[in-house]
N, C-alpha and C positions, 0 to 999 in steps of 0.2 A: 501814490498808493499807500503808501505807511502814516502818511500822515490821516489818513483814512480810516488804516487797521488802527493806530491811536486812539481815534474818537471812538471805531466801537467796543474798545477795550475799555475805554471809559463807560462807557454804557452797560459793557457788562459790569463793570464793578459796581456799578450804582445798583442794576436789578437786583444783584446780591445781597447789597446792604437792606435792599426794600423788603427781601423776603426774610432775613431775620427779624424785620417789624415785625412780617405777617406773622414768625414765629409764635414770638412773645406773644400779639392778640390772642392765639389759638391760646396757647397754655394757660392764659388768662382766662380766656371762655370755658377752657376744661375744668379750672378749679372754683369759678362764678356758677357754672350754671352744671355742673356734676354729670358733662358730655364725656362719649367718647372718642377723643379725633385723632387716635391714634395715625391710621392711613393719610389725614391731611398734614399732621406734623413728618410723617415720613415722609408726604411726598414733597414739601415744601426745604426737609432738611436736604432732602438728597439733589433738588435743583440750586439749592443752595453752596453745597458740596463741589458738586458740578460745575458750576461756573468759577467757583475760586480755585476748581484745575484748568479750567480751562482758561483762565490768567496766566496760571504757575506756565502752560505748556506755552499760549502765546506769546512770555516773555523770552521764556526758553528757547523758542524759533526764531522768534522777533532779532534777538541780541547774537544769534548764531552759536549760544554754548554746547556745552556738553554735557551728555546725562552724569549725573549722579550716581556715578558706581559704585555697589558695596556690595559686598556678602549677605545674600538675606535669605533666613530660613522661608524656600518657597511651600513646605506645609501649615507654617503660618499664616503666612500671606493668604493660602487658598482655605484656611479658615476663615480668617478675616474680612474675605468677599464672602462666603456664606453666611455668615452673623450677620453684614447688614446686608443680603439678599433673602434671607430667608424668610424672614415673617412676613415681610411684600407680598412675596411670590406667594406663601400659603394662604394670605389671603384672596387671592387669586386663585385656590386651587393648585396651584402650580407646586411639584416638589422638584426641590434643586439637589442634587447628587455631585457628591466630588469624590475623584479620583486621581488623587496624589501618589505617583509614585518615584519621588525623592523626595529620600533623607538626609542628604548634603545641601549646605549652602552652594548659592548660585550668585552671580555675578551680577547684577544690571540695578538700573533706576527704581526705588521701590517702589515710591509715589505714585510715578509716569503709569509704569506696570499696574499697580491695584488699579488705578483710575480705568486704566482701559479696560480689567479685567469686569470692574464693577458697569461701566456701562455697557459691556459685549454682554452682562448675563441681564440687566434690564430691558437690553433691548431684545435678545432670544424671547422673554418672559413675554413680549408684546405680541408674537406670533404662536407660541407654545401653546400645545391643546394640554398637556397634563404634566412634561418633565423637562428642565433644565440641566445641564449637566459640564459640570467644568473639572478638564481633566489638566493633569501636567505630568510631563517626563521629559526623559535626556535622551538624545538621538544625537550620539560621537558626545560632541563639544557644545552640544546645541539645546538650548533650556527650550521649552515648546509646550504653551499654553492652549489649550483648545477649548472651545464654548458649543457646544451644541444641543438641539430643540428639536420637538420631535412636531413639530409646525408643515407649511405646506413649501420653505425653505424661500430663497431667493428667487423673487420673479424674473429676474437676467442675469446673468451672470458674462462678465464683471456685474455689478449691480452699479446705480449710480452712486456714486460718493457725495455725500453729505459730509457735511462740515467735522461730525463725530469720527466716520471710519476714514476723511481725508486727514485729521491731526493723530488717529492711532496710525497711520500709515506712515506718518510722520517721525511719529516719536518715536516707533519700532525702528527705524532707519536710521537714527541718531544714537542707538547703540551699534558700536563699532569694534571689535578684536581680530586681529591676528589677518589685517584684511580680509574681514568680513563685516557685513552688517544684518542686521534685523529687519523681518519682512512681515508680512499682514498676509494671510488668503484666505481668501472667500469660496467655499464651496456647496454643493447642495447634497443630499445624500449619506451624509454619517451615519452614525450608527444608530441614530434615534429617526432617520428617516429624511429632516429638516435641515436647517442651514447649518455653517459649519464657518466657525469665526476660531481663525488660528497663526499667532504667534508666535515668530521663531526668532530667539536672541540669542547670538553666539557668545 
């Protein structure tokens, strides 16, 4: 079986390198013929993006280590998922809202963390009729990210897991303190109406 996940780690490396060609072409076509492809360079950088975490995290399971722990300002961090969320999404109509409320560093993988955070608010945007919204706070000891859409929410619940919410389920569980660990939940009904993608790292 690993020699398996191997080969298609191999394969994801290579679609990645592919789509940095595609990059270049785009940028080329943009400055040759006075287009503008802004939406296809985003969408090409961000599957680009995506697949070299989802190496970073494959190795990361693959080898059985441990996250990357450090102090990291999470008002940061939850700007830095809206910077590259936000022009997507408005052109989509979509407006994304964040609701940070801490101002203390937090504890956990930054990487791991942004990656899930950026694909939980891409994929909200896919069902979202008008608003995205990603909150954070402390509840005790416990950092807790939430992603919610005001969409028609998850058609089952549990829902099925795909490969995306089967490796954040993942990577949440491999932060670990004080015997505790990190968990994923899925629910429908927030406060926007819609699904409800949420994070809790001790």
């Amino acid at each position: 079986m690993q020699d398996l996940l191997d080969i298609l780690a191999s394969g994801v490396h290579d679609a990645k390198n592919q789509l940095f060609v595609a990059e270049s072409l785009i940028a080329s076509a943009e400055l040759e013929r006075q287009l503008d492809l802004g939406e296809a360079r985003y969408a090409v950088e961000a599957a680009a993006e995506r697949l070299s975490r989802t190496l970073t995290a494959y190795r990361l399971l693959r080898q059985g280590e441990q996250a990357s722990i450090c102090p990291v300002i999470v008002a940061d961090l939850c700007a830095e998922v809206a910077l590259a969320q936000r022009r997507h999404l408005a052109a989509k109509h979509i407006r994304l809202s964040v609701d940070c409320q801490i101002v203390d560093e937090c504890l956990f993988d930054r990487d791991l963390v942004t990656d899930m955070l950026n694909n939980a608010v891409q994929n909200a945007a896919r069902f979202a009729r008008s608003e995205v919204r990603l909150s954070a706070w402390l509840d005790d000891e416990t950092t807790v990210f939430r992603v919610i859409d005001d969409g028609p929410g998850y058609a089952s619940l549990p829902p099925p897991f795909g490969i995306g919410l089967m490796v954040a389920e993942r990577l949440a569980a491999i932060h670990r303190r004080r015997g505790r660990r990190g968990s994923l939940h899925l629910s429908n009904g927030g406060l926007l109406g819609g699904a409800c993608f949420e994070v809790r790292l001790p």
